[in-house]
C-alpha positions in Angstrom: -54.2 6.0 48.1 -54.2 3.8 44.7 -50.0 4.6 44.6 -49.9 3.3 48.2 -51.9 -0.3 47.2 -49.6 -0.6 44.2 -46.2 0.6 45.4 -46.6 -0.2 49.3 -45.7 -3.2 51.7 -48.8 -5.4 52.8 -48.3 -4.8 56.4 -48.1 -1.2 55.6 -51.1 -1.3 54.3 -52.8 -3.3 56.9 -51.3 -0.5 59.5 -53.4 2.0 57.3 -56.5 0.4 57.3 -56.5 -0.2 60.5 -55.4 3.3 61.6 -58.2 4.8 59.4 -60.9 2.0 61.1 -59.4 3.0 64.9 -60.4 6.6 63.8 -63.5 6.0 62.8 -64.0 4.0 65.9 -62.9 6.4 68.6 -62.4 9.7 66.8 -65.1 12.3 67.6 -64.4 15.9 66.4 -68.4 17.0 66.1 -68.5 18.3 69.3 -65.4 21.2 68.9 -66.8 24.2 68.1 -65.8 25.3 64.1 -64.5 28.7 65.3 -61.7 26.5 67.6 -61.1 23.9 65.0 -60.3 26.6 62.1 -57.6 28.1 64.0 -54.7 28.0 62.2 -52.8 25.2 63.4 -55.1 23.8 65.4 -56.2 20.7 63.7 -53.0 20.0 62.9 -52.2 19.8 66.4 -55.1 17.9 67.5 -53.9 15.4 64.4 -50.8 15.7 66.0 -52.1 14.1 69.3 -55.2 11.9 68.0 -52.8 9.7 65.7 -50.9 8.2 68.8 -54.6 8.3 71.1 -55.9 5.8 68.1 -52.9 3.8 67.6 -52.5 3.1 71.0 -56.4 2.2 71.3 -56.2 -0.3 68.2 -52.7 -1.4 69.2 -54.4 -2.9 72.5 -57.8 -4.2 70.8 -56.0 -6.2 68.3 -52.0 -6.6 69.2 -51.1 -7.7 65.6 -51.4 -4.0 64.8 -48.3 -3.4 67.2 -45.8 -4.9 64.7 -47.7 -3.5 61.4 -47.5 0.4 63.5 -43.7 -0.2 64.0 -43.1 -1.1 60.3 -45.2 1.8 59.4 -43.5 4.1 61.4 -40.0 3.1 61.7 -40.1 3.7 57.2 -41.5 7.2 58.0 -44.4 6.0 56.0 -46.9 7.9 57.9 -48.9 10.7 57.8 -45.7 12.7 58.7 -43.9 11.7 55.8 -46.7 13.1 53.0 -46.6 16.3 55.0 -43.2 17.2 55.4 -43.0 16.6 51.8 -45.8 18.8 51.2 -44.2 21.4 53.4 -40.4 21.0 51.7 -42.1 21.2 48.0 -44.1 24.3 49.2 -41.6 26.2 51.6 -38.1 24.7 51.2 -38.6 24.1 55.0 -40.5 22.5 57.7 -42.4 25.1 59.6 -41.9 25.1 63.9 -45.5 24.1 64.6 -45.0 21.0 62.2 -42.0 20.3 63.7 -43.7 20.1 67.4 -46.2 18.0 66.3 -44.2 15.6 64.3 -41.8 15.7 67.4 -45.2 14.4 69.4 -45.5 11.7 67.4 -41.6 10.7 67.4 -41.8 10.8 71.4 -45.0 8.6 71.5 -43.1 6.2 69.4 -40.3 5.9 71.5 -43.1 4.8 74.1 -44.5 2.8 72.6 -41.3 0.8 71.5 -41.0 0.9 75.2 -38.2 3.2 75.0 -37.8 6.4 77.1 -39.5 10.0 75.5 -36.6 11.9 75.0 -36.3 15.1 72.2 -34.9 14.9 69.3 -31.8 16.9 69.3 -32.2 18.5 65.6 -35.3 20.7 67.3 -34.7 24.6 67.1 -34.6 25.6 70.6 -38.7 27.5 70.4 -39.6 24.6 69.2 -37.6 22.6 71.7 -39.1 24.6 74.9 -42.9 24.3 73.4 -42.5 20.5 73.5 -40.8 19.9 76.9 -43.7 22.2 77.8 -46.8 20.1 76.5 -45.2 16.7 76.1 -46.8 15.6 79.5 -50.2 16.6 78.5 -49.9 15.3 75.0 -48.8 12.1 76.6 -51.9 12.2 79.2 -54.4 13.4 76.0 -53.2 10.1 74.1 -53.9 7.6 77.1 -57.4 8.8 77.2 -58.8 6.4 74.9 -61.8 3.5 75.5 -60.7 -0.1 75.9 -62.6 -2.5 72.9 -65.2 -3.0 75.4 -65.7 0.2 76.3 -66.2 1.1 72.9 -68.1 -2.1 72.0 -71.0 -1.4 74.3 -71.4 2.4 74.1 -70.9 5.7 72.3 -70.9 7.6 75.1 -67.9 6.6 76.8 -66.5 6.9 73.3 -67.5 10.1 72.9 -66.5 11.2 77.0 -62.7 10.3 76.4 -62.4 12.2 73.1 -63.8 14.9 75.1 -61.4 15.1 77.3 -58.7 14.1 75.5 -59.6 17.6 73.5 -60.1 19.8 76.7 -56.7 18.6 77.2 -55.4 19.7 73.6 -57.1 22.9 74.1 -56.2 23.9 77.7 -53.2 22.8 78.2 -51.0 22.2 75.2 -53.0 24.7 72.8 -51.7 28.0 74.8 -47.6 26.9 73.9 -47.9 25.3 70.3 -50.2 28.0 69.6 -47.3 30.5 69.9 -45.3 28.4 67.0 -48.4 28.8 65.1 -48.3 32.5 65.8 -44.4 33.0 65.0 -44.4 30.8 62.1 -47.3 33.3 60.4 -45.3 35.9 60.5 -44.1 34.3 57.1 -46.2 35.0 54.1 -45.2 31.8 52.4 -46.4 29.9 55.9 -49.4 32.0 55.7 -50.3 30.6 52.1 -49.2 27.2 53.2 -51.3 27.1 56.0 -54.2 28.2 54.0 -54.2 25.2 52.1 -53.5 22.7 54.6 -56.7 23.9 56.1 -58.9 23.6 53.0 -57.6 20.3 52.7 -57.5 19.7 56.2 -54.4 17.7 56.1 -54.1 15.0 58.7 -54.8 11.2 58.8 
């Protein structure tokens, strides 16, 4: 983002870059069928999850990252950030399913700053009883990544833990958050909103 190069910190750029490179390097989407991906919702969720599953996997292939991450996301600079913007311009309002994903992110965080996963206390309870639901298996889905090594020497590997790490998504946490996805659509405004997030397909 030209705005970002001029207006952001240098490590916060640095986190980007690198972010953007660990997705390129471990990211593998071609595989899930188009039908699954264009549910509504469901890329966002799988953002949801893949953001942590890279940033842990760069994190640990080049530890500099670590402090860059924490700057990143300790100033809310993230992708979370842009979309709840987006989503409070649009709606006046976050919507549940944005909610449980951002919440995925803030729980990975606490992590990763070595801290222990707890919810945020601000959650509406639905949203509250998805996550407590799925957290374990969005917390398995974002450990499922290569070492450098692995990644170094094949695409295979690479491509067989972003498999599972989306069976994962789709068995296991899909079925609850999809139900957010489902409640918040009962809004026409949501509907709209959603529309566009998908031909933009929002994520980073």
């Amino acid at each position: 983002d030209p705005k970002d190069l001029l207006e952001k910190p240098m490590d916060y750029l640095r986190f980007v870059i690198s972010h953007e490179g660990g997705h390129r390097r471990i990211s593998r989407v071609d595989s899930i069928p188009l039908e699954t991906w264009k549910q509504p919702g469901f890329s966002f969720m799988m953002n949801a999850i893949e953001d942590p599953r890279d940033n842990n996997f760069v994190a640990e292939s080049y530890p500099k990252f670590r402090d860059q991450m924490s700057l990143a996301y300790k100033q809310d600079l993230d992708f979370e950030g842009k979309a709840k913007d987006d989503a409070t311009k649009k709606l006046g309002f976050q919507p549940r399913f944005m909610r449980a994903g951002f919440e995925y992110i803030k729980q990975w965080f606490q992590e990763a700053q070595d801290q222990e996963m707890k919810t945020s206390d601000d959650l509406p309870e639905d949203v509250k009883v998805v996550v407590n639901a799925t957290i374990e298996s969005a917390r398995d889905s974002w450990l499922r990544y290569p070492t450098r090594e692995e990644a170094d020497s094949s695409e295979v590997l690479i491509q067989k833990y972003a498999k599972v790490s989306y069976e994962i998504n789709r068995d296991e946490v899909w079925p609850e958050f999809k139900k957010l996805v489902e409640a918040d659509l009962e809004d026409q405004k949501i509907q709209e909103f959603m529309k566009d997030m998908q031909n933009g397909d929002e994520g980073g």
